[in-house]
C-alpha positions as CSV (number, residue, x, y, z in Angstrom):
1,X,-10.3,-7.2,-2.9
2,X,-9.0,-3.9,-4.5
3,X,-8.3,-4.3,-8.1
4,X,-6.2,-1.5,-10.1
5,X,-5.5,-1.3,-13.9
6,X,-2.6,0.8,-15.3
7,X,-0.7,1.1,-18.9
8,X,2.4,1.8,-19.8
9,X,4.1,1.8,-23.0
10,X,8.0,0.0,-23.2
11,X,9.2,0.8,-26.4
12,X,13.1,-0.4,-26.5
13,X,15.0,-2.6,-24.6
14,X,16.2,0.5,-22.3
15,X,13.1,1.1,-21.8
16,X,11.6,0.2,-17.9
17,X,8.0,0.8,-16.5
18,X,8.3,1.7,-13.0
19,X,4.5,1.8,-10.8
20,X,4.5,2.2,-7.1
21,X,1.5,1.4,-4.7
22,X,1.0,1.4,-1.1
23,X,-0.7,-1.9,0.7
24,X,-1.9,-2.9,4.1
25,X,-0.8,-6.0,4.9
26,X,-1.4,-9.7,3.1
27,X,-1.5,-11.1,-0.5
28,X,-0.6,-9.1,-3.9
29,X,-1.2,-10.7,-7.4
30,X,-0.5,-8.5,-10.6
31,X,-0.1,-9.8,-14.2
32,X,1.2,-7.5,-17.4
33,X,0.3,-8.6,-20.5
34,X,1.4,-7.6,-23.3
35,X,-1.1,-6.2,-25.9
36,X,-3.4,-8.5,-27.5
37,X,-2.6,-7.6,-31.2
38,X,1.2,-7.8,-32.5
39,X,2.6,-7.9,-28.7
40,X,5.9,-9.0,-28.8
41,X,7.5,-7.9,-25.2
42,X,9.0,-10.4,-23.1
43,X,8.0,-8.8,-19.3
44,X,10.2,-9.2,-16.9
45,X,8.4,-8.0,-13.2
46,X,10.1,-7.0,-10.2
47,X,8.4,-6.1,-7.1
48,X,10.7,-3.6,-4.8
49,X,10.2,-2.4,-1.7
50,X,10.4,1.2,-1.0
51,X,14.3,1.2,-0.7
52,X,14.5,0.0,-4.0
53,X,15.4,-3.5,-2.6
54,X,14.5,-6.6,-4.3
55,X,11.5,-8.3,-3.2
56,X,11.1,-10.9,-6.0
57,X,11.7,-11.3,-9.9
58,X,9.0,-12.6,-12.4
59,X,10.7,-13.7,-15.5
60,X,8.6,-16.7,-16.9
61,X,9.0,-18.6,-20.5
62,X,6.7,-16.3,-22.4
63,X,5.7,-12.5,-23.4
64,X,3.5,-12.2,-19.6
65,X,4.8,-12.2,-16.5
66,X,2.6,-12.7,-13.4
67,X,3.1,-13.3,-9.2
68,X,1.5,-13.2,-6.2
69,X,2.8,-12.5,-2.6
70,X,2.0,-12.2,0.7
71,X,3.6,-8.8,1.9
72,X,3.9,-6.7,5.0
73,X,2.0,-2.9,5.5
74,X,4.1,-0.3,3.4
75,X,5.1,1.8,-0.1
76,X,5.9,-0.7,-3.2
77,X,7.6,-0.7,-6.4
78,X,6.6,-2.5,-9.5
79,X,9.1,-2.8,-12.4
80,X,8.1,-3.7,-15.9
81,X,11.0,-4.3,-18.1
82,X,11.7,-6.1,-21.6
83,X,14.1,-8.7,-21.7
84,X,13.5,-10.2,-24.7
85,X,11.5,-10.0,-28.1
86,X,10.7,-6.1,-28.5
């Protein structure tokens, strides 16, 4: 198990997050949270494949937004975006 940690900073409602990563084959998790002290993002995740196609959406009740997935070999997108409380 490989685990990475990144930051990013979404300061308006325009504002969108974008991380890629490559990964052999089998199950990804990831989870954004928002900052423990006066957070107030509601995270939207999408995971995209490296056409910029839709894989899935993670939009649940809540600032954090978390999934897992079982994926094939190859170049991902993840997308961090506010869609609510900023």
């Amino acid at each position: 198990s490989n685990a990475v940690s990144a930051q990013g900073i979404v300061s308006t409602q325009g504002d969108v997050d974008v991380f890629r990563f490559a990964t052999g084959t089998g199950t990804v998790s990831f989870a954004v949270n928002t900052v423990s002290r006066h957070g107030n993002l509601d995270v939207q995740l999408r995971l995209l494949n490296s056409a910029g196609g839709v894989v899935l959406t993670a939009n649940p009740t809540g600032l954090n937004a978390s999934f897992s997935s079982s994926l094939t070999a190859g170049t991902y997108f993840i997308e961090v975006d506010g869609v609510g409380a900023l």
